[in-house]
C-alpha positions in Angstrom: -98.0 -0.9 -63.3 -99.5 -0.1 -67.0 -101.7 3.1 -66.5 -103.2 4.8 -68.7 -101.2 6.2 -72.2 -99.4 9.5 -70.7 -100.5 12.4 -73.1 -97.6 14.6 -74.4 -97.7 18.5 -73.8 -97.5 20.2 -76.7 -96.4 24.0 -74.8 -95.6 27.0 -75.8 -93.5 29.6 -73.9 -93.7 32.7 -74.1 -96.3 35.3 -75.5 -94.3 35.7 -78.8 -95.0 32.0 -79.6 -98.4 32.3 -78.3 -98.9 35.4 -80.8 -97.6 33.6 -83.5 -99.4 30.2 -82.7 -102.8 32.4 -82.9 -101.4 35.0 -85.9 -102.0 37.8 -83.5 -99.2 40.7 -82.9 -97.0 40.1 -79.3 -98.9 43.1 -78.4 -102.4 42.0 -79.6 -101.1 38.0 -77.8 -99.8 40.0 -74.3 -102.9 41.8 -74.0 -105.7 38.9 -74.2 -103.2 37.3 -71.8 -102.5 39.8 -69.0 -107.2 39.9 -69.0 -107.0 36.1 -68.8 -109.3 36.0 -71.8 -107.3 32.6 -73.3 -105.7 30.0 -71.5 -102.4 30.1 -70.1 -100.6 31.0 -66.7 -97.3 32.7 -65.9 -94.4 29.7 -64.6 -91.2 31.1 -63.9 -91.9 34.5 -65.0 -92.5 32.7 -68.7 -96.4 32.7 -70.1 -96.9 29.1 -71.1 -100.1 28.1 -72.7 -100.6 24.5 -74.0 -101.2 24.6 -77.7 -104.3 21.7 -77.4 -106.1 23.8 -74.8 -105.8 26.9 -77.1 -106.9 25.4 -79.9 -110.1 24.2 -78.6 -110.2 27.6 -76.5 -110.5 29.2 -80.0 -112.8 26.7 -81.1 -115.2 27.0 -78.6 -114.8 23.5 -77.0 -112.3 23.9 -74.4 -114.4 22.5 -71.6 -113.6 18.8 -74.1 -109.7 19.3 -73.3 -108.6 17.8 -70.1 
């Protein structure tokens, strides 16, 4: 019952961790994501954006994070 290695989530909640993950303002973070333009979604209420997908978001190869 070995699968493969479970990869952690390395999350962050909320659009004023998201700003500061980026170095943006909250407003500057809250804007890019209420137009979608980086990757996160809404759960509970909460913007939640995994800090991997981001990262290679920013980079310009987020189509290589699963």
């Amino acid at each position: 019952m070995n699968g493969p290695p479970k990869q952690k989530l390395n999350l962050l909640w909320g659009a004023e961790a998201i700003a500061r993950e980026l170095g943006v303002t909250n407003r500057q973070a809250f804007h890019m994501l209420e137009q979608g333009h980086i990757p996160a979604r809404k759960v509970g209420g909460r913007w939640c954006s995994d800090q991997d997908k981001l990262h290679a978001h920013f980079r310009g190869d987020a189509d290589d994070v699963a």
